[in-house]
N, C-alpha and C positions, 0 to 999 in steps of 0.2 A: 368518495363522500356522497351518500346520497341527496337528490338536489331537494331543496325546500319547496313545501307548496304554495301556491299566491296567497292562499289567507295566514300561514303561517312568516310569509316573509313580509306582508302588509301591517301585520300588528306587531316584528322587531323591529321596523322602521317607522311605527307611532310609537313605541316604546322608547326609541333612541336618545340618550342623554336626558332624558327625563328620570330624576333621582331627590327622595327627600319632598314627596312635592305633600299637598297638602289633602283634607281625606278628600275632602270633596274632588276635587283633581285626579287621586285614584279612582276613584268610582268610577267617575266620566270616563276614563282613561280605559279602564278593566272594563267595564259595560261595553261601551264602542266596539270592541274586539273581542267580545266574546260572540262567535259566528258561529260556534259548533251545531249539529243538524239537532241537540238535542239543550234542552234550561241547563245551563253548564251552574255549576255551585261555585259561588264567590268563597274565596278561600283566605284566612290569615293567618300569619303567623310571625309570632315574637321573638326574638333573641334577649332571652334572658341575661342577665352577670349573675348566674346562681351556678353549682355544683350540686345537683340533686343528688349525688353519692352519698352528700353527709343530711342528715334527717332535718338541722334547721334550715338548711337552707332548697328545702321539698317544697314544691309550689301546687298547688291544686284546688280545685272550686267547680264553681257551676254560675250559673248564671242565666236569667230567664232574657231573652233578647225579647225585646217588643216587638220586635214585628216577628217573631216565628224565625226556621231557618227554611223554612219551604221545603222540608223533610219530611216524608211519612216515618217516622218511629215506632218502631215494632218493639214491644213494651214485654218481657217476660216478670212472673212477681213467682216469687218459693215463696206458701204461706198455705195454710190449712184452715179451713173451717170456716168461720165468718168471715177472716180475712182474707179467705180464696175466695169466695162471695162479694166481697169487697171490693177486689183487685178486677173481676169478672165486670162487674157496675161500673167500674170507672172507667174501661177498655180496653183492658191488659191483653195482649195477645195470647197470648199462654199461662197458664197459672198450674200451679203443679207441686210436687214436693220430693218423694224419692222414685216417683216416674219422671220428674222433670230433669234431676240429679242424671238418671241414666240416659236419659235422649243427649245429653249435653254430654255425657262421658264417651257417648258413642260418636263422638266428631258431628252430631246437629246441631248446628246455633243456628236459628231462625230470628234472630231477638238483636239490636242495638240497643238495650238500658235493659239492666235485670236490676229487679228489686227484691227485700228477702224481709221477712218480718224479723226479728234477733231471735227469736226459737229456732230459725232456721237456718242460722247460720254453720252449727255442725254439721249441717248436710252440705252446704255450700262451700263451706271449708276444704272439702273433699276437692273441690272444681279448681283451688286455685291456680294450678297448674295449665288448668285449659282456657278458665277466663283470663286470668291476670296480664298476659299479654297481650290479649285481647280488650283493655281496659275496661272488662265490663265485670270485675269482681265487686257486689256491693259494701261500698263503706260507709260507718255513719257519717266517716267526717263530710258527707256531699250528699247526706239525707237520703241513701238507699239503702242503707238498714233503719228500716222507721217500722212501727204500730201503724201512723198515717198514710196505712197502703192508696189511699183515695187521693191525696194530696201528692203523693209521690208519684203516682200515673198521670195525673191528672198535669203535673208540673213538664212530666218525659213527652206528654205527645201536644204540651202547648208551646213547646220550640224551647224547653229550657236545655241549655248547652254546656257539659261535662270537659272541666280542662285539666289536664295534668302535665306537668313538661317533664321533656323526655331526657336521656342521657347528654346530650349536648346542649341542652339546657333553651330548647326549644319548644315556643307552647305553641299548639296550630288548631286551630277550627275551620267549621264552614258557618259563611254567617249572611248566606239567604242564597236568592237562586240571580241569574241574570235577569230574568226577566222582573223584579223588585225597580221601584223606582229609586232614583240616585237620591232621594232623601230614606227611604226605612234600608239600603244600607248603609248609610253615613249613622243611621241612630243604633244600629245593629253594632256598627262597627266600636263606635265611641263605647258604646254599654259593654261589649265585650272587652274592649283594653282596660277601661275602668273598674270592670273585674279582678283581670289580672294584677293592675296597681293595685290595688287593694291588696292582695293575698302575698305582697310580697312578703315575706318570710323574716324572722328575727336577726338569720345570717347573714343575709343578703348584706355586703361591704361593698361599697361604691356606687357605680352607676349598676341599677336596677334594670330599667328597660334599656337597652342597649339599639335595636332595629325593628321595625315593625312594616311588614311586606304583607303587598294585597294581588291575587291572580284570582284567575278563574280557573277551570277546570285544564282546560286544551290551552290556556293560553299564558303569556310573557307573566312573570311578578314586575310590580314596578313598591321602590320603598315609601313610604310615607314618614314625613317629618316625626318624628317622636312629639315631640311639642302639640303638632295638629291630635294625632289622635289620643295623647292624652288630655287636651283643654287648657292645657298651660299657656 
């Protein structure tokens, strides 16, 4: 068994028997021991009571976090004409249309959030195969298939945050950097769970949010009371 390193066995034993604790308590807790040489990304994630197999009970949204996630977002937009003009003005990294379709068919994604105007979605269409697992096929239901290519860009690289939960019925973000003060992520945190309550689904039968766990990159999750971070 390979032997642990001192910073990694110093924050399982601040971690130790600390469980359910409250958000603020996470932060402190995740901040303090995030020691990595580099701003390690504070990280969440929720245990849903959903089965995403069946359609109503699909969870998914967005959510603008007030303070940013302390992410550069590299913004792709499929759109033609004024609204590639558009997409250009508001800071799209890449704008494009059936030269964009083939850079991305050829295994290059340079992009985290693609957006598409609805003219363009035939072309897009084409990609599901390559985006879709890479959850970055644009939907309208989370406002990237829109006309408001400027609003759309303009939303992706002011820290608004794309959630979808996955086959085990697990939703996860990043929701700022270590170096964030212990109040914008506690307001990070709350705006993001309260997203997720919201978007519970019409199938959704019993308890909803189930567990809600906070780490940082390199280091230990510790859970956070359900109660705390949802304001209950």
């Amino acid at each position: 068994m390979a032997k642990l390193g001192k910073r990694t066995t110093a924050a399982r034993e601040a971690f130790a028997g600390k469980a359910d604790v409250t958000v603020a308590e996470a932060v402190a807790l995740v901040k303090d021991n995030a020691k990595a040489k580099f701003d390690e990304t504070i990280e969440i994630s929720v245990n849903l009571g959903v089965d995403p197999r069946h359609a109503d009970q699909m969870v998914r949204g967005t959510v603008a976090l007030p303070n940013g996630t302390g992410k550069t977002m590299r913004v792709a937009v499929f759109a033609r004409g004024d609204k590639a003009d558009e997409a250009k003005a508001a800071g799209a990294d890449i704008v494009g249309a059936e030269d964009l379709m083939e850079v991305v068919q050829g295994g290059k994604i340079e992009f985290d959030r693609c957006i598409a105007t609805p003219d363009m979605m035939p072309i897009v269409g084409r990609l599901g195969k390559v985006l879709g697992p890479r959850n970055l096929m644009p939907n309208p239901k989370i406002g990237t298939v829109t006309m408001d290519v400027k609003e759309a860009v303009e939303a992706a690289k002011g820290g608004e945050v794309q959630f979808k939960v996955e086959k085990a019925g697990v939703v996860h973000a990043g929701v700022g950097k270590a170096s964030f003060t212990a109040k914008q992520l506690e307001e990070n945190i709350l705006s993001f769970v309260g997203a997720v309550q919201k978007a519970k689904p019409s199938g959704s039968k019993g308890s909803y949010m189930k567990k809600v766990c906070l780490s940082s990159t390199m280091g230990p999750g510790v859970t956070i009371a359900v109660d705390s971070a949802t304001g209950n």
